[in-house]
Each structure stands twice: as structure tokens, then as C-alpha cells.
Backbone and ligand atoms as CSV (ligand in chain L), in Angstrom:
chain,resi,resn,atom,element,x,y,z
A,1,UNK,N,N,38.023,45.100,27.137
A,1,UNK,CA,C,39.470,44.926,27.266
A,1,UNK,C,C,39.870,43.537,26.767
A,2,UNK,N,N,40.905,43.612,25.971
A,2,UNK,CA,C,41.345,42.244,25.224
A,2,UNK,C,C,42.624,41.713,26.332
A,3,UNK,N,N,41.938,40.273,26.831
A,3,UNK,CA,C,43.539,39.791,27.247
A,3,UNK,C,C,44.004,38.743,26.457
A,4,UNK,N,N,44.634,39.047,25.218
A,4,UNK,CA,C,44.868,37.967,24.198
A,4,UNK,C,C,46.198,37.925,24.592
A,5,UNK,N,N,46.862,36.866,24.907
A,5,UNK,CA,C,48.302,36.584,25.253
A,5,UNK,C,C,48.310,37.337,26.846
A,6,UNK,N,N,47.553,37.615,27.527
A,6,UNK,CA,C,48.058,38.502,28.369
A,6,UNK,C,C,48.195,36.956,29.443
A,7,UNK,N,N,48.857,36.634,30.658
A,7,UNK,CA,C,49.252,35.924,31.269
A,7,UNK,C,C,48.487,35.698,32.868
A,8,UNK,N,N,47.936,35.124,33.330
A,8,UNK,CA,C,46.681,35.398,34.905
A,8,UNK,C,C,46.886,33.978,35.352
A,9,UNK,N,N,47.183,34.307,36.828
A,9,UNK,CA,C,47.107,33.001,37.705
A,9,UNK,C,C,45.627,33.172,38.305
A,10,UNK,N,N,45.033,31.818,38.442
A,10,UNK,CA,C,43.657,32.230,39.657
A,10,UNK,C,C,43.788,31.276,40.343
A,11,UNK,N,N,43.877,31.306,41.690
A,11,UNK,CA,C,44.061,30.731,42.820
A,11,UNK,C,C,42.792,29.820,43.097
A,12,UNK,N,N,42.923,28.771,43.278
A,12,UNK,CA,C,41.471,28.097,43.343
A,12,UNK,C,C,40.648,28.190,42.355
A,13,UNK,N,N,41.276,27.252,41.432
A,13,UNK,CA,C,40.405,27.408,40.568
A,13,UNK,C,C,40.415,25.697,39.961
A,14,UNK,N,N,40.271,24.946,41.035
A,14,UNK,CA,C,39.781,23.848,40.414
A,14,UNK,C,C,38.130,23.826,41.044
A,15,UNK,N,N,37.518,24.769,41.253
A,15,UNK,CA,C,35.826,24.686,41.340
A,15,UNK,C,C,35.257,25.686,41.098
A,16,UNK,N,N,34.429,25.827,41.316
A,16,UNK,CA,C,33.520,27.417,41.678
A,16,UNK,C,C,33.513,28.446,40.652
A,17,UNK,N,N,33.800,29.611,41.680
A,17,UNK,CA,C,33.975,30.916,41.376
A,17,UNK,C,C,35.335,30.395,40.437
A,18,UNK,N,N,36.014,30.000,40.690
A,18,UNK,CA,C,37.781,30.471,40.288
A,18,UNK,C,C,37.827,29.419,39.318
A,19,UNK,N,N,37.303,28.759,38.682
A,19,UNK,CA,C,36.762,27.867,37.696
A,19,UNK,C,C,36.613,28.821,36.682
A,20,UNK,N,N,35.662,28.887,36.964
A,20,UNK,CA,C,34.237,30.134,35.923
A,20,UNK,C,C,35.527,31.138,35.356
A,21,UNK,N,N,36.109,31.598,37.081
A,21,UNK,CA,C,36.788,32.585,36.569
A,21,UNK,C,C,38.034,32.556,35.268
A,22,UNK,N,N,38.444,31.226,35.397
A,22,UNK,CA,C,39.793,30.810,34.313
A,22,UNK,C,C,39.150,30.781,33.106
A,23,UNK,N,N,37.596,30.638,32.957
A,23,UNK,CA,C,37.381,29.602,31.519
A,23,UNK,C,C,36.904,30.949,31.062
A,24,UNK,N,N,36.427,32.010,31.563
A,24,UNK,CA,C,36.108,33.196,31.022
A,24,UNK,C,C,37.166,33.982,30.735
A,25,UNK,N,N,38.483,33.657,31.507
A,25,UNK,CA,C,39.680,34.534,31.117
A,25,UNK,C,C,40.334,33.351,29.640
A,26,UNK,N,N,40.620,32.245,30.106
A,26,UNK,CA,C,40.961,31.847,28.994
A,26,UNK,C,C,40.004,32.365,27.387
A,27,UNK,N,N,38.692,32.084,27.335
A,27,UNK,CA,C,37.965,32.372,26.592
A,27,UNK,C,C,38.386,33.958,25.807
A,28,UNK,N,N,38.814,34.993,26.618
A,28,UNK,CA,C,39.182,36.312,26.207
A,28,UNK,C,C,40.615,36.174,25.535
A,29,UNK,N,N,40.865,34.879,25.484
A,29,UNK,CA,C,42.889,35.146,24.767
A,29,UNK,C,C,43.814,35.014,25.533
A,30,UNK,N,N,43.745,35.006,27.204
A,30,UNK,CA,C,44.516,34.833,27.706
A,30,UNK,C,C,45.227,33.053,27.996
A,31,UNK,N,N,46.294,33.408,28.659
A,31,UNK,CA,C,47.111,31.989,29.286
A,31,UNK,C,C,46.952,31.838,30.614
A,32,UNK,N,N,45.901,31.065,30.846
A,32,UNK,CA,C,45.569,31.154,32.178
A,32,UNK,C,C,46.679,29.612,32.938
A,33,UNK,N,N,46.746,29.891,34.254
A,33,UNK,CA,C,47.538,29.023,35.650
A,33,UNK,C,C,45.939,28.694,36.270
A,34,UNK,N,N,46.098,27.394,36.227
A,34,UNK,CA,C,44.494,26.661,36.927
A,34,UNK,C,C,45.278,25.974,38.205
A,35,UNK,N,N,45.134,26.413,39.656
A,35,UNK,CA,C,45.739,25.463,40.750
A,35,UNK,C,C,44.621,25.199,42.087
A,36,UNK,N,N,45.115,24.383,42.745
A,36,UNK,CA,C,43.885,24.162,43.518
A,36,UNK,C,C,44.947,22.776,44.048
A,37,UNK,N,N,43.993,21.557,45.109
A,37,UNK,CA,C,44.748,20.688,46.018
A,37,UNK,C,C,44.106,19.475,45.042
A,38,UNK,N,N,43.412,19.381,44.570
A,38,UNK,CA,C,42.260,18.142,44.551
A,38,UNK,C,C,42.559,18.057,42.867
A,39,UNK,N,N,43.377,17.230,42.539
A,39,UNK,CA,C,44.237,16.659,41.631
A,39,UNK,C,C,42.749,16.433,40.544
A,40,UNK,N,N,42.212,15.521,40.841
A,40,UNK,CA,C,41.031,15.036,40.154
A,40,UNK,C,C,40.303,16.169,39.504
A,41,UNK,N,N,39.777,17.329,40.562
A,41,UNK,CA,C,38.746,18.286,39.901
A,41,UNK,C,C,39.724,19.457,39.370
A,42,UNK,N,N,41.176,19.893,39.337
A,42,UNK,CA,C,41.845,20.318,38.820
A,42,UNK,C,C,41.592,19.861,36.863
A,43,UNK,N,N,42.246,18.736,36.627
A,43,UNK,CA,C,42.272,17.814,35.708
A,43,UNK,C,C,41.342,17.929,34.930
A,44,UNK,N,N,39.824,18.423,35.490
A,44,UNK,CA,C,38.940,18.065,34.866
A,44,UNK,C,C,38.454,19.719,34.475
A,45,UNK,N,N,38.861,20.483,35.254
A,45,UNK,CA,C,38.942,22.219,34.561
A,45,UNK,C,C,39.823,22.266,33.457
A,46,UNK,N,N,40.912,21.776,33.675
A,46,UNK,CA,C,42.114,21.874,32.485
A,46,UNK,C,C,41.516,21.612,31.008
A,47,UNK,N,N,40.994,20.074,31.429
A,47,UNK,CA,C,40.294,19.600,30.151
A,47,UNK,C,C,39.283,20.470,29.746
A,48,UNK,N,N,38.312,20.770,30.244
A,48,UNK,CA,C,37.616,22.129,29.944
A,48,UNK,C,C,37.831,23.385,29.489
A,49,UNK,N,N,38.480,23.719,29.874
A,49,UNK,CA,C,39.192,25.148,29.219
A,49,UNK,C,C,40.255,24.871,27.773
A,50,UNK,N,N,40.826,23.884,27.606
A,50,UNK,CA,C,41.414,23.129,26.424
A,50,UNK,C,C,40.189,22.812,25.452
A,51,UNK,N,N,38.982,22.250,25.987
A,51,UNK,CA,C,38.364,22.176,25.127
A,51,UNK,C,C,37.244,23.069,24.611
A,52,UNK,N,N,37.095,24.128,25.767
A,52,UNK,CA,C,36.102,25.256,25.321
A,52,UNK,C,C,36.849,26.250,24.281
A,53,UNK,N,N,38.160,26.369,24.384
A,53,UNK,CA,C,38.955,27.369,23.988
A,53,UNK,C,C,40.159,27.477,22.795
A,54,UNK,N,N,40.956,26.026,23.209
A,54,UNK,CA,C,41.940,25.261,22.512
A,54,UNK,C,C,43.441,25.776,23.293
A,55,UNK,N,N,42.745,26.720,24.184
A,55,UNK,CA,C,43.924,27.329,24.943
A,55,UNK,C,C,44.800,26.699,25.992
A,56,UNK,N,N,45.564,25.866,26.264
A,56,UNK,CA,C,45.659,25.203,27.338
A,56,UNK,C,C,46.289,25.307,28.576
A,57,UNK,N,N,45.890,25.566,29.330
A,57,UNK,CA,C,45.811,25.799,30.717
A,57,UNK,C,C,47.475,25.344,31.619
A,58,UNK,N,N,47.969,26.152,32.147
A,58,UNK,CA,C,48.874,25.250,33.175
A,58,UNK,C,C,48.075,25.004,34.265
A,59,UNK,N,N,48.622,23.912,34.670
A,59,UNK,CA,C,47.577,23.260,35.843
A,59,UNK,C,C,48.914,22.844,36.881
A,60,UNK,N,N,48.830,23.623,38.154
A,60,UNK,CA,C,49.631,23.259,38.908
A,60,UNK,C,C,48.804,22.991,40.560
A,61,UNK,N,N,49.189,21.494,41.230
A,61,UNK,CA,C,48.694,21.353,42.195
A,61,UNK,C,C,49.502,22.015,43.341
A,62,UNK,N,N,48.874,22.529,43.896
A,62,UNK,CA,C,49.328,23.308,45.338
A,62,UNK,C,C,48.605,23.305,46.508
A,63,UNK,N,N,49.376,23.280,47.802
A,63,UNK,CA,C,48.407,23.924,48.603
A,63,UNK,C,C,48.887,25.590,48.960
A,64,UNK,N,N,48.265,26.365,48.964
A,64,UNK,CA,C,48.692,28.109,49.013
A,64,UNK,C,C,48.614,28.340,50.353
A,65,UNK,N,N,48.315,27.567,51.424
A,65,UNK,CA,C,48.873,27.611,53.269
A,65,UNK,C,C,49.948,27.432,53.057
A,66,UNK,N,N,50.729,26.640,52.302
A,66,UNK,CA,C,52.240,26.279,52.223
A,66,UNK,C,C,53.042,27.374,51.729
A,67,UNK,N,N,53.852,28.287,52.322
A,67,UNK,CA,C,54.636,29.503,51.537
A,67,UNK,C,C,55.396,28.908,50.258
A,68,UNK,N,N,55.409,27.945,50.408
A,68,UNK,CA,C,56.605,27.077,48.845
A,68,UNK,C,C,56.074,27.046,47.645
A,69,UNK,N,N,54.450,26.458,48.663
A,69,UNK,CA,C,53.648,26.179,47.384
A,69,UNK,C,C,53.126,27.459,46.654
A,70,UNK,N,N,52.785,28.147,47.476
A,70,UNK,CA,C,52.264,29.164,46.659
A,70,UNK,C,C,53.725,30.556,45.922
A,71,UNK,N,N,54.495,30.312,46.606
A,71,UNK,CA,C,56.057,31.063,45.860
A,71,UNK,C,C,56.144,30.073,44.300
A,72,UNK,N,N,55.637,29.010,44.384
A,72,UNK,CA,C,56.080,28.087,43.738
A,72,UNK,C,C,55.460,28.561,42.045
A,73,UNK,N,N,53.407,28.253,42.602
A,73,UNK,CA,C,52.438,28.690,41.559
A,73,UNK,C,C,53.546,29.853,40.661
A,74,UNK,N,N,54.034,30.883,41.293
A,74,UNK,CA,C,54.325,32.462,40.832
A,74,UNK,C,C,55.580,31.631,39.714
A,75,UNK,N,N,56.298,31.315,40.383
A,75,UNK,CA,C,57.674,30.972,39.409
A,75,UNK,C,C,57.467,30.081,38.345
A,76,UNK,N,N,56.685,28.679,38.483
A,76,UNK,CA,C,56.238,28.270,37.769
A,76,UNK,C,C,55.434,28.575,36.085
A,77,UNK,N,N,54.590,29.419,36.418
A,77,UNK,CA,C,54.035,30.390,35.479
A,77,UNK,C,C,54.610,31.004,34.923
A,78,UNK,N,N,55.805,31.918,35.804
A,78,UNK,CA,C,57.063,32.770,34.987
A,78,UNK,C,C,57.704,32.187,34.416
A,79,UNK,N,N,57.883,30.786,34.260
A,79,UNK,CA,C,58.808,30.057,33.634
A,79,UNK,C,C,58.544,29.080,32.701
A,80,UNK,N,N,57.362,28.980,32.613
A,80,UNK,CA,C,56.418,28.017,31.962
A,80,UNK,C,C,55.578,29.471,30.513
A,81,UNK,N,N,55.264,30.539,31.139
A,81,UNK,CA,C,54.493,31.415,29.822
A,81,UNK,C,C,55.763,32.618,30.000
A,82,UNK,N,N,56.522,32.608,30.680
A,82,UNK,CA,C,57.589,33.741,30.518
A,82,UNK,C,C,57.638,35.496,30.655
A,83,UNK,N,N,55.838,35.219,31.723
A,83,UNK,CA,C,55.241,36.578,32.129
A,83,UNK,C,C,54.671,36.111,33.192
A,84,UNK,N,N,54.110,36.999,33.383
A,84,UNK,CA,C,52.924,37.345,34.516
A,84,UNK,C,C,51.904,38.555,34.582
A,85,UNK,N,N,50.558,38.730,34.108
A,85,UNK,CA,C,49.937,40.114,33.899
A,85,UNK,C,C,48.944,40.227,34.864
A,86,UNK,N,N,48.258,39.076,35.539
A,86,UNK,CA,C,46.816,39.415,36.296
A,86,UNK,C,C,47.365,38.128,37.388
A,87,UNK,N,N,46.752,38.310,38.492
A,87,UNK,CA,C,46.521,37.573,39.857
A,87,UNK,C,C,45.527,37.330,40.109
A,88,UNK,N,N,44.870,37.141,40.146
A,88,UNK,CA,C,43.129,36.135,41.035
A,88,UNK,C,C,43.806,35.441,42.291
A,89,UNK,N,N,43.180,36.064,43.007
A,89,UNK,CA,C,43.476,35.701,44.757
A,89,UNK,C,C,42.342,35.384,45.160
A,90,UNK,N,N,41.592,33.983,44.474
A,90,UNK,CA,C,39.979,33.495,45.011
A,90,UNK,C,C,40.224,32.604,45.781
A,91,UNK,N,N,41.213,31.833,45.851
A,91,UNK,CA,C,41.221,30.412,46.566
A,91,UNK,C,C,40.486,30.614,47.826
A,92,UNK,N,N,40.317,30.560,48.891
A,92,UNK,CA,C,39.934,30.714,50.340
A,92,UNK,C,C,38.673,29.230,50.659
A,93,UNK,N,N,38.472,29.221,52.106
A,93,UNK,CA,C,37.780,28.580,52.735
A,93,UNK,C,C,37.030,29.124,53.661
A,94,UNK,N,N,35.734,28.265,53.605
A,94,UNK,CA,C,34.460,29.205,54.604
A,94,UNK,C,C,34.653,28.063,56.288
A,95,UNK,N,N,34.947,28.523,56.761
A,95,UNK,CA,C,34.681,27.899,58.382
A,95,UNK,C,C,33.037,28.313,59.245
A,96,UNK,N,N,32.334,27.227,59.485
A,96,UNK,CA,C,31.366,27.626,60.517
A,96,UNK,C,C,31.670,27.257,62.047
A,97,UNK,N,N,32.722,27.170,62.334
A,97,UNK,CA,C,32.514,26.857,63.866
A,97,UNK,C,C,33.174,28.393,64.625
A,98,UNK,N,N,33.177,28.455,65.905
A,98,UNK,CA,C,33.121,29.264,66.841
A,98,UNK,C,C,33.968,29.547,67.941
A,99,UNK,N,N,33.649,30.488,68.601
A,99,UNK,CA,C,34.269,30.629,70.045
A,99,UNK,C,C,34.322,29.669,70.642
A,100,UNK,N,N,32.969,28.428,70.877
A,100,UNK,CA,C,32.860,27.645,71.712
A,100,UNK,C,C,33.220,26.191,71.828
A,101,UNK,N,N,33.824,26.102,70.365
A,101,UNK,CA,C,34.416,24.788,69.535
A,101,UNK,C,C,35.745,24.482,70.635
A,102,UNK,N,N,36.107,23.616,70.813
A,102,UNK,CA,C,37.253,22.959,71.222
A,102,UNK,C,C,38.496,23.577,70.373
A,103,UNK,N,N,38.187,23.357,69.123
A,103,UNK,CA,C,39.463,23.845,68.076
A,103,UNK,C,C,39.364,24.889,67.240
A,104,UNK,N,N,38.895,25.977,68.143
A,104,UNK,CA,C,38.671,27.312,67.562
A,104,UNK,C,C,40.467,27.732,66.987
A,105,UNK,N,N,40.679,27.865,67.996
A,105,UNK,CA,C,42.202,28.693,67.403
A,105,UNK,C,C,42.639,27.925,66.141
A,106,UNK,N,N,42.967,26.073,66.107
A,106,UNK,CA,C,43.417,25.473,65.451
A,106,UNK,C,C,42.847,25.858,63.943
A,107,UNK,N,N,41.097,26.228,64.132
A,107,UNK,CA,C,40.567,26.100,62.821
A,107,UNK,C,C,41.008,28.153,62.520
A,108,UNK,N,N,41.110,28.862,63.528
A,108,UNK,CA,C,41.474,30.005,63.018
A,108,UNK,C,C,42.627,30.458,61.940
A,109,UNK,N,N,43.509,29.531,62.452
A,109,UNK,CA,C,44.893,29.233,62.136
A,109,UNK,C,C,44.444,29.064,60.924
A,110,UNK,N,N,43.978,27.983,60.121
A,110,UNK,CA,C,43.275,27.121,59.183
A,110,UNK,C,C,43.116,28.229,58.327
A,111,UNK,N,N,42.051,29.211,58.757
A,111,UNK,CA,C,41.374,29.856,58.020
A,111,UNK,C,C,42.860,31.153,57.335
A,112,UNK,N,N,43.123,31.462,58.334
A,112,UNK,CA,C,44.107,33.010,57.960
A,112,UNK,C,C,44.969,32.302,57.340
A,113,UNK,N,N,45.461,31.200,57.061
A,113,UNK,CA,C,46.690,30.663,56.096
A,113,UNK,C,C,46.335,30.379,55.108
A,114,UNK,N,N,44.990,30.690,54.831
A,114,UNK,CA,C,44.677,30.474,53.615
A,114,UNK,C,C,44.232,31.250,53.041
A,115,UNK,N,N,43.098,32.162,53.865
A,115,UNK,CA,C,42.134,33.092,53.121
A,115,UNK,C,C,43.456,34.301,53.169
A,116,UNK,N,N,44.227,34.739,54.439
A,116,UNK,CA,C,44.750,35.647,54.212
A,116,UNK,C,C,46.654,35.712,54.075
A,117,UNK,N,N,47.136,34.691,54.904
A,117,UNK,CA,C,48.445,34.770,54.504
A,117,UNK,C,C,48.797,34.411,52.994
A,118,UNK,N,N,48.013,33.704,52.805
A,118,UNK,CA,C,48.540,33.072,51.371
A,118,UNK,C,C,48.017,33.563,50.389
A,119,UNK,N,N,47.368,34.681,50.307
A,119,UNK,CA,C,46.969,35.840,49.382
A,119,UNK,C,C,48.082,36.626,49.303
A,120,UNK,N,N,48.564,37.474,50.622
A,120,UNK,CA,C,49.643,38.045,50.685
A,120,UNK,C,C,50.896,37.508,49.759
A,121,UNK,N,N,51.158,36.288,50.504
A,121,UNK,CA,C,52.665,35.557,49.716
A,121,UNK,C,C,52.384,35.584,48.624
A,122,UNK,N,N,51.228,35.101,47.927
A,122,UNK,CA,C,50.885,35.164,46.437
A,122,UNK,C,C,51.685,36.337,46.087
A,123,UNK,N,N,50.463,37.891,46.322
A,123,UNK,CA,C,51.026,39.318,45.821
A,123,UNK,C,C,52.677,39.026,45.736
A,124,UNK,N,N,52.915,38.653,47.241
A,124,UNK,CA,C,54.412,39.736,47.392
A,124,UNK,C,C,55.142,38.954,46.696
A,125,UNK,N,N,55.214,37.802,46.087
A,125,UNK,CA,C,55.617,36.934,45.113
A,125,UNK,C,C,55.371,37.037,43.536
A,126,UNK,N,N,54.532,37.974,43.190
A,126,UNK,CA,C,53.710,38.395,42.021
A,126,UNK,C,C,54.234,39.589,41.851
A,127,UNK,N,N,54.310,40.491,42.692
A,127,UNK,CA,C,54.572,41.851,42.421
A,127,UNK,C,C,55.419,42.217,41.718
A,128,UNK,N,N,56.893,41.690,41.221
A,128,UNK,CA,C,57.973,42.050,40.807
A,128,UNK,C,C,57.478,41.764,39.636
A,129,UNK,N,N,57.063,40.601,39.075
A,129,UNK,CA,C,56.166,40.304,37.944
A,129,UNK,C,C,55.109,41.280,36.903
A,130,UNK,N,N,54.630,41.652,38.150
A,130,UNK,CA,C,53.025,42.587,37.828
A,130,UNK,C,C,53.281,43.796,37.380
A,131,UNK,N,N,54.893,44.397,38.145
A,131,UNK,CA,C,55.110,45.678,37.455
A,131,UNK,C,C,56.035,45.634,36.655
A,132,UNK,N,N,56.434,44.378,36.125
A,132,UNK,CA,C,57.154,44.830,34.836
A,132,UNK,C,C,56.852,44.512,33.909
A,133,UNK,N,N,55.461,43.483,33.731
A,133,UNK,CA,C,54.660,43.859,32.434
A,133,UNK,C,C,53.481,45.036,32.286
A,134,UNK,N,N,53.097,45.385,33.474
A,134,UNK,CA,C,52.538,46.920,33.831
A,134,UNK,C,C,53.335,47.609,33.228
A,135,UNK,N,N,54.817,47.562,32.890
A,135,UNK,CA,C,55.884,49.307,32.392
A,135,UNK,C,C,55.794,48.448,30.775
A,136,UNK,N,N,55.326,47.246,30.272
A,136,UNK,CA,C,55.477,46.927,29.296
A,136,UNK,C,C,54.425,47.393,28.114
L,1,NAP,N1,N,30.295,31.211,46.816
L,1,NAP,C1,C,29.994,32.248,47.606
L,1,NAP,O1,O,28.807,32.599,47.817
L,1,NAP,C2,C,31.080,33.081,48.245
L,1,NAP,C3,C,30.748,34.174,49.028
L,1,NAP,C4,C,31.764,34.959,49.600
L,1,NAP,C5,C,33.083,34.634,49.375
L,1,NAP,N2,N,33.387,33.563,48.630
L,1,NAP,C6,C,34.813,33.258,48.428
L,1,NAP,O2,O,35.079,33.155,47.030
L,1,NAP,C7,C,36.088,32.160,46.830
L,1,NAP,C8,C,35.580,31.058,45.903
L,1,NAP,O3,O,34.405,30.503,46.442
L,1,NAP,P1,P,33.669,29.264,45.796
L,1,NAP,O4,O,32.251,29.314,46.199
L,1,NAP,O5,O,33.992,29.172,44.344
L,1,NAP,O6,O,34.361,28.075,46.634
L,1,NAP,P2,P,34.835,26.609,46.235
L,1,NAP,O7,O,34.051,26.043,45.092
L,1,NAP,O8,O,34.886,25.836,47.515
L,1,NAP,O9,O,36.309,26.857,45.703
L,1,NAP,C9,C,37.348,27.154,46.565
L,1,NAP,C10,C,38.637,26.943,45.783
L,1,NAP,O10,O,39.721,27.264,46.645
L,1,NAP,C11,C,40.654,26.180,46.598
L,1,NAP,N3,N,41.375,26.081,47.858
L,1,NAP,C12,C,40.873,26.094,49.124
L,1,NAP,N4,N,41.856,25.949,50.010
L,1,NAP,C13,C,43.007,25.848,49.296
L,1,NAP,C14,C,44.372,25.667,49.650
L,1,NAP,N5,N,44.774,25.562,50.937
L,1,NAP,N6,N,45.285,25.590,48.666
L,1,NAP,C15,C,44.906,25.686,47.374
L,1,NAP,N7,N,43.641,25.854,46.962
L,1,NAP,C16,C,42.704,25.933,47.921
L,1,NAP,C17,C,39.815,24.955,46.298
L,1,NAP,O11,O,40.621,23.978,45.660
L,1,NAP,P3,P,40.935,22.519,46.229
L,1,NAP,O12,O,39.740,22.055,46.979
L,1,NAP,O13,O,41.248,21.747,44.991
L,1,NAP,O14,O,42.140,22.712,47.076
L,1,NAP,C18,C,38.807,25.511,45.306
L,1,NAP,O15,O,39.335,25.512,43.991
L,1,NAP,C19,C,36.469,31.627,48.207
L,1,NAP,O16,O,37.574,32.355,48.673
L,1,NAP,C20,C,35.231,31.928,49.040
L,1,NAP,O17,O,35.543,32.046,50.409
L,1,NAP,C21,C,32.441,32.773,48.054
């Protein structure tokens, strides 16, 4: 499948998985959205994918616990490449502590605003997007 011009945000993708994941989508033709919190290792994917590809990357800092921020990523992109075709919902965080932690709930909290509310807001912020270059 060719995504040449086709348009993909990936959530967390100033490391890892969601790294890999931009420089392999950029690499296929697409216009990839690189966002993440950590300004520095953002910066340094951008430059990477610009220089593996020549394609260059929007790079927007966010945090995606924040409903603004992550409403934000969506509009941004729409307004910056003037579409939207693919979503990557990788961002998330691994927690090891427990029942027995002092700041269980606090770090629960932590976890679902990121791994799962802010996946959601992503979609439901994406969706209007997703199906009207889907009918395109
Ligand atoms: N690696 C594994 O074996 C494994 C296994 C199962 C599931 N996963 C899941 O796969 C995804 C990627 O994993 P990974 O190993 O590539 O992890 P990683 O290197 O730690 O990358 C996580 C990414 O998520 C971003 N992120 C975290 N919290 C954020 C927030 N509040 N706002 C915006 N960005 C945020 C980080 O960016 P900043 O730090 O710049 O904010 C980073 O770019 C995660 O959801 C992880 O839970 C990984």
C-alpha cells in the first residue's frame, strides 16, 4: 500500500515505537505529525526523518493528558497539510507501582489520561477528518 501524500499523526513519537513508526511512514510518501513533551528528543526525530527522506515532518509539542493539547495536534495538522488520513494512537506510559503505593489512585489517574482518555479525544477529534478523506 502506497501512502504517498497520504497525511498520519503518531502520537508519541519523539522515541521508540512511535519514532520508528513516523520514519517508516514518512519513508512510504507520506506527511507525517511527529509530537511528544520532550522538546529536545522531538527535534532530533524531525531532523531525522528530513534527513532520511527529505520529507519534513510537522513537529508539534504536546502533552495528550491535556484535552487542548491533544484537540490541538488534530487541528494543527488539518491546517498545516490540509488533511488527515491515518492516526497512530502509540503515545502511552508504563506505571510499576500498586495497590500498596501511597499514590496509587494519583498514579492511576496518570496512567488513564494518557494511555486511555487521550487516545479517545485524539479519535473523537480525528474522526470527522478520517471520514472524509476515507469518502475521498
Ligand atoms: N516497548 C514495549 O515493549 C511495549 C510493550 C507494550 C506496549 N507498549 C506501548 O507502546 C507505546 C510506545 O512504547 P515505547 O516503548 O516506544 O515507549 P517510549 O519510548 O517511552 O515512548 C513513549 C512515547 O509516548 C510519549 N508520551 C508519553 N506520555 C505522553 C504525554 N502525556 N503526552 C505526549 N506524549 C507522551 C513520549 O514522549 P515524551 O516523553 O516526549 O512526552 C514518547 O514519545 C506506549 O504506549 C507503550 O505503553 C510498549
Amino acid at each position: 500500500m502506497s501512502f504517498t501524500n497520504k497525511v498520519v499523526i503518531v502520537t508519541g513519537s519523539s522515541s521508540g515505537i512511535g519514532a520508528s513508526t513516523a520514519i517508516l511512514f514518512a519513508r512510504e510518501g507520506a506527511k507525517v505529525t511527529i509530537t511528544g513533551r520532550n522538546v529536545e528528543k522531538l527535534n532530533k526525530v524531525e531532523k531525522e526523518i528530513d534527513k532520511l527522506t527529505g520529507n519534513k515532518p510537522l513537529a508539534i509539542v504536546a502533552d495528550i493528558s491535556k484535552e487542548d493539547d491533544a484537540i490541538g495536534i488534530v487541528n494543527k495538522t488539518v491546517s498545516h497539510f490540509g488533511k488527515l488520513d491515518v492516526l497512530v494512537n502509540n503515545a502511552g506510559v508504563v506505571s510499576y507501582r500498586g495497590i500498596f503505593d501511597s499514590d496509587y489512585l494519583t498514579e492511576f489517574d496518570r496512567i488513564m489520561s494518557t494511555n486511555l482518555r487521550a487516545a479517545a479525544t485524539m479519535t473523537y477529534a480525528a474522526m470527522p477528518h478520517l471520514v472524509t478523506t476515507r469518502a475521498t
